[in-house]
C-alpha positions in Angstrom: 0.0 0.0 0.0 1.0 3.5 -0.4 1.0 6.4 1.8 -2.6 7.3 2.2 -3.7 10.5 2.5 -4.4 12.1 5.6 -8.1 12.6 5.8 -7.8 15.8 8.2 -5.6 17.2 5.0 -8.6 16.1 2.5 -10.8 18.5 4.4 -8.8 21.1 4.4 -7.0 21.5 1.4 -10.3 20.2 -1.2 -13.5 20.5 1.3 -13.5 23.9 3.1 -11.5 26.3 0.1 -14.3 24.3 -1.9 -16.8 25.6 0.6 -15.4 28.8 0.9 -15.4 28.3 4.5 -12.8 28.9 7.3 -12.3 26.8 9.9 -14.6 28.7 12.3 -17.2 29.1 10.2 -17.1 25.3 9.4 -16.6 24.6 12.8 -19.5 26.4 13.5 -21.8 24.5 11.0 -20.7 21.4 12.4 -21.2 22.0 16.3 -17.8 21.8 17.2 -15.2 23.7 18.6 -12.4 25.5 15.9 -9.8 24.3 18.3 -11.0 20.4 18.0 -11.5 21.1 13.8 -8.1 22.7 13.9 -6.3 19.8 15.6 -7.7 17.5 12.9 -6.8 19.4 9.9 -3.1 20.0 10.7 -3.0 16.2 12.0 -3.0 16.5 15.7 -5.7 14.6 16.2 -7.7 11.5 14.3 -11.3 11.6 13.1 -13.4 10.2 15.1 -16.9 8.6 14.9 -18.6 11.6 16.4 -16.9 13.8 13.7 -17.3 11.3 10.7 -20.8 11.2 11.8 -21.2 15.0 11.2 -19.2 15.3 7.9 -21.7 12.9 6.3 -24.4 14.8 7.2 -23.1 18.0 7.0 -21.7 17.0 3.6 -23.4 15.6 0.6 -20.7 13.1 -0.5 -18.3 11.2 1.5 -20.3 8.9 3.9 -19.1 8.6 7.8 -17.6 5.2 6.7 -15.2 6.3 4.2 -13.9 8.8 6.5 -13.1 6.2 9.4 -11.9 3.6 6.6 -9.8 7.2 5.3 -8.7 7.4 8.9 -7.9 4.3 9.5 -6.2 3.3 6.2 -3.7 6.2 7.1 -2.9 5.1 10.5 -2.0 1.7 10.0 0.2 2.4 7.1 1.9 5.3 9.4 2.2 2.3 12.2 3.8 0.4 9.9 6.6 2.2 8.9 8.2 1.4 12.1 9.6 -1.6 13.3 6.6 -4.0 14.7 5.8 -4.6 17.7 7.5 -6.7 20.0 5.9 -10.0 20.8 6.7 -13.0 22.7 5.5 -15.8 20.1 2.9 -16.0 17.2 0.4 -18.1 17.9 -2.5 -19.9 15.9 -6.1 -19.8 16.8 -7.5 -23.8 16.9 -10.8 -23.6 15.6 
């Protein structure tokens, strides 16, 4: 897999100049706070269910799904660009 784009960059370089909104005014229309949208579109913090939830039905388009799958698509390839975790054994499950 490639390095997936960050969805928090997706809103904010495409979705808000689409909108011709800033990130209070979008904020606002999405009954959060700026501080919280902020964090997510310079990548301090992940999208998470409550905000997927909103951007589908604040926007007509992307559903809350592909935002989590968006979200988490881009952290796992981001976890694994380091060394894996340490683990005592692999095991198998007996079914």
């Amino acid at each position: 897999m490639h390095n997936p784009p960050y969805p928090g960059e997706t809103l904010r370089e495409d979705v808000l100049p689409a909108l011709g909104l800033s990130v209070t005014q979008a904020a606002q229309e999405l009954g959060i706070n700026r501080v919280t949208l902020s964090r997510v579109l310079n990548g301090k913090a992940a999208i998470s269910v409550d905000l997927a939830l909103r951007l589908e039905a604040w926007l007509d388009g992307p559903s809350a799904e592909s935002w989590l799958k968006g979200q988490l698509a881009y952290d796992l390839w981001q976890a694994e660009q380091h060394k894996p975790p340490q683990v005592a054994t692999r095991r198998t499950i007996q079914r």
